[in-house]
N, C-alpha and C positions, 0 to 999 in steps of 0.2 A: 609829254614824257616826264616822269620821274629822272630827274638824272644827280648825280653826285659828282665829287672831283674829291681824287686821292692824289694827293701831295707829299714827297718823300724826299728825304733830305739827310745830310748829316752833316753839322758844321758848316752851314750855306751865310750865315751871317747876313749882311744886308741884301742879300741875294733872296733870301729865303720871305721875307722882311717885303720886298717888291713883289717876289709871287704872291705871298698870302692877301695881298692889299689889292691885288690885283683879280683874286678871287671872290674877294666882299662885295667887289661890283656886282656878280654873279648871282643871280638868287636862287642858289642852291647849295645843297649841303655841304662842307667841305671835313673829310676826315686829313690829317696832317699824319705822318707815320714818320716816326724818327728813329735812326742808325745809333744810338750812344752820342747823341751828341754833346758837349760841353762848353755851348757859347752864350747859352742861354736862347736856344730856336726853340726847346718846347713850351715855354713863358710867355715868348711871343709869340708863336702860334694861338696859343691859349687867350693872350688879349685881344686877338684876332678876332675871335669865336670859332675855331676852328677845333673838334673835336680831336684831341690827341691817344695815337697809339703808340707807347713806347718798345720797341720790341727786346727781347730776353737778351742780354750783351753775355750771357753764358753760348747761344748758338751762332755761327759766323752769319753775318750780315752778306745781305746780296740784294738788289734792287728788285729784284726779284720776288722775294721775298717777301721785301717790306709794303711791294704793291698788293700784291693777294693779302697780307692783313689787312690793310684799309677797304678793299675791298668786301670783304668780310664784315667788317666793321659797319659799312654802309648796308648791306643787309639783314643788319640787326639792328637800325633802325628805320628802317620802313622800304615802302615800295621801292623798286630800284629798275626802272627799264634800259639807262646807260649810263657809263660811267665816267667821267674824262680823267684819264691820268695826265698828271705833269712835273717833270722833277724839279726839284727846292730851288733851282740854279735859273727858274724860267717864269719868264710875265707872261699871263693869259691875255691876249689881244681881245678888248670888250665885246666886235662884232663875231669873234669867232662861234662861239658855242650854240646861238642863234640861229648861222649857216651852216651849221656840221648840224644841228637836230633834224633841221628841217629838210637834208640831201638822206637823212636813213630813215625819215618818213615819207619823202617820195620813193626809196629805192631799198624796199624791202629785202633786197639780196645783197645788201652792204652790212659785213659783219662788222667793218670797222672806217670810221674815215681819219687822215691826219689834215692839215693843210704846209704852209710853211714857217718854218723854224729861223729866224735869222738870229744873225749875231749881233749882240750892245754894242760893242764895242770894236770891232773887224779890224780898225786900222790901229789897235792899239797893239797888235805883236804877230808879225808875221804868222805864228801858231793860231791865235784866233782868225784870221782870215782864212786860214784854210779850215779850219773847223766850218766859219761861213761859207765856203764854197761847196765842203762835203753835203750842206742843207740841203743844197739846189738841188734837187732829185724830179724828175718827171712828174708831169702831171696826168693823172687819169689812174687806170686798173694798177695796183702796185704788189710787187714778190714780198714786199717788205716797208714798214714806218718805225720809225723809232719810240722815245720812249714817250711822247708827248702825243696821244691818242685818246680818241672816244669811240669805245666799244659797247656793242652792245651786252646787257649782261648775262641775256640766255646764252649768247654767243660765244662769250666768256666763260660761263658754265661747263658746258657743251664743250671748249676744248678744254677746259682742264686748268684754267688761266695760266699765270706763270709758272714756268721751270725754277724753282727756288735750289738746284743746285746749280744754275747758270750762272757764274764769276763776271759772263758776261755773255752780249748775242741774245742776253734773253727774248727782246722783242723781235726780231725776224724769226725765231725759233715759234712764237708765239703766234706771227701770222703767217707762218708754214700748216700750224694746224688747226687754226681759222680756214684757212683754204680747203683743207682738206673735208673741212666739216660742210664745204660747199658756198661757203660765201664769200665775195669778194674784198678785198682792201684795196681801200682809193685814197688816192692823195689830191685835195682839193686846190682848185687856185683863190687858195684865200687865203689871208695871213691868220698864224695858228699863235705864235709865241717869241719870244723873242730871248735868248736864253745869252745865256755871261760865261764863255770857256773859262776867262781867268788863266791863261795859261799866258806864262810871261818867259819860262825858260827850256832852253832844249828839254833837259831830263823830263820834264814835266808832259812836254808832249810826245817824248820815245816812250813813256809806261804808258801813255793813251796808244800809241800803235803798237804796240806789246800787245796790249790786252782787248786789241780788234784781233793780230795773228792768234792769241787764244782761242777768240772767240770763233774763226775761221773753221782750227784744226777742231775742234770739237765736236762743233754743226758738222762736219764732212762725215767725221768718225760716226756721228748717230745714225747720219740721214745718207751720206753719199752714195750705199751704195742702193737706193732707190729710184725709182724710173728718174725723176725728178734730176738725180746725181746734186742733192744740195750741195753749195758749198766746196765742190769737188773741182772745179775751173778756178775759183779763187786760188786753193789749195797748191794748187799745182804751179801758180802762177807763182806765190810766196816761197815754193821749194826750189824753185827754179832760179831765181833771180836772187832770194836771199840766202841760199844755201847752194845750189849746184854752180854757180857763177863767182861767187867768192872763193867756194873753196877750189874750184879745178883752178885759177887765179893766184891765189897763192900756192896750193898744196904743190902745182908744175913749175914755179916758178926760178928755183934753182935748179930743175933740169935744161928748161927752156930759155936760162938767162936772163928772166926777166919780162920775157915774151908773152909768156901766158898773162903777166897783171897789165900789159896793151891790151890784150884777147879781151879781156873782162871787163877795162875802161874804155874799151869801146863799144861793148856789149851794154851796156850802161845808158852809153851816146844812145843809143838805138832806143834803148826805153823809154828815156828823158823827152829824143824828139817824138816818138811816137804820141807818148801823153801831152805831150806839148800841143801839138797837131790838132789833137781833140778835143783841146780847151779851145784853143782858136776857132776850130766849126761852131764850137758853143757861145761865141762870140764872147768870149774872154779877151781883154787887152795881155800886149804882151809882158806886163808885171805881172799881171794874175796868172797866165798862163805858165812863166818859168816857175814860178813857186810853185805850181802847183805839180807839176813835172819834176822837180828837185825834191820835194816831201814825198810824193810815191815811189820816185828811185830810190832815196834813203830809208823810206819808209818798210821796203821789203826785207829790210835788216832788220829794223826793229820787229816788223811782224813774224819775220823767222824766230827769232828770242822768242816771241811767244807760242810758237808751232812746238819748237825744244822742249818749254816750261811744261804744255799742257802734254807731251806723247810722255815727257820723261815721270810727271805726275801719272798719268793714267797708268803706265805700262809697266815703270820701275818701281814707285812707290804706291803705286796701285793707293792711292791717296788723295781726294779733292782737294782740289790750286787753291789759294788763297787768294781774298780779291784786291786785284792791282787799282791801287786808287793812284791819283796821278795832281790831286790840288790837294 
């Protein structure tokens, strides 16, 4: 197989520095697409050997975006049967592209495969380890991989590649209509990449859950009301816990005495243990499992923020969101 790797980035600094170097292993072509950056990642790319796409900083940036140039880019230099995306922030794991070529030449009906994504650094800030534990996702037939894939490029054709007005969501968006187009996405048990959240402080990882409830409210608004209902069980789950629970919480509170914000801190309780419960069947220790249980009960706050950001964009200013970066 003809294959290539599109790499995109903005301002990844030594990040970006470990992908590319990590890509030279690879004997294959690499196109580098860069966001405006100003650290000097197009220069290194460049001593890299890596063919650089700069994209227009007149039009808003989206990963989105900057993967369909590269993509592009790679079909204008030569044959092209699949492609591996990986963002500026992630190392390709040597055995990986090897074992992902050779499961979509045995299995023709595979439009796309990922494997797994771990974290550098996990135990450097509570934030990064749960970024490492969101990794973990099942292995076999998948709804959904993220941004760190090797797709084929009829396949990619075929749906139409990236959504370049997606802020975010882009890739489950992407293999909603890979599916549709009749092929499978699988998630392989092999190590794919090894990626650097870099997130060191709250704020930093409230605009990362911000801009998943974005990404939520969006996908449900395109897709939800089709057989499928994308999107539409998350949705409801975010409107619920992060908007109908806080607000009846406080809004009854001076009628109720105080009563209704017990109602809701113990409505909370219930959530907390619920996901708690379910990290432990996943054989989670009980450190990982309370963190991970306390960023999804806080976290339907922050994902509400961004249910608000993208209805009150859509509806009131009938205006495309701007993208929420969070490093």
């Amino acid at each position: 197989m003809n294959v290539g790797v599109v790499a995109i980035g903005r301002n990844e600094g030594q990040r970006l520095i470990r992908c590319l170097d990590s890509l030279r292993e690879q004997d294959v072509r690499v196109v580098y697409v860069d966001s405006g950056s100003t650290d000097g990642s197009i220069d290194a790319a460049r001593e890299r050997g890596a063919t650089v796409v700069e994209l227009d900083t007149s039009i808003p940036f989206t990963a989105a975006r900057a993967r369909n140039a590269g993509f592009r880019r790679l079909e204008r230099d030569g044959q092209l049967d699949c492609v591996q995306f990986v963002d500026g922030d992630c190392e390709l794991v040597p055995s990986w592209l090897p074992h992902a070529i050779a499961h979509l030449r045995a299995h023709p009906e595979v439009g796309m495969v990922a494997g797994r994504r771990r974290e550098r650094f996990p135990d450097a800030s509570p934030y990064n380890l749960l970024a490492d534990m969101e990794w973990d996702t099942p292995i076999g037939d998948a709804t959904e991989v993220g941004g760190d894939v090797l797709i084929r490029a009829e396949v990619f054709r075929r749906a139409g590649g990236y959504d370049p007005s997606l802020i975010a969501g882009e890739d489950p968006e992407l293999c909603l209509r890979v599916r549709r187009e009749g092929f499978r996405v699988v998630r392989l048990d092999a190590e794919m990449t090894i990626h650097d959240a870099d997130i060191h402080r709250f704020e930093q990882w409230w605009r990362r859950v911000v801009r998943a409830g974005h990404a939520y409210a969006e996908s449900a608004h395109r897709y939800g009301r089709d057989t499928e209902r994308y999107r539409v069980k998350e949705l409801r789950s975010i409107v619920f816990w992060g908007g109908a629970v806080p607000a009846f919480a406080v809004g009854l509170a001076p009628i109720t005495l105080g009563t209704s914000l017990l109602s809701g801190a113990a409505g909370y309780g219930v959530l907390w243990s619920r996901v708690y419960r379910y990290r432990r069947r996943r054989s989670d220790d009980r450190r990982r499992a309370a963190l991970y249980a306390t960023g999804t009960a806080i976290g339907k706050l922050a994902e509400m923020r961004g249910v608000l950001q993208y209805a009150y964009n859509a509806f009131v200013r009938r205006t495309p969101s701007e993208l929420i970066e969070y490093k």
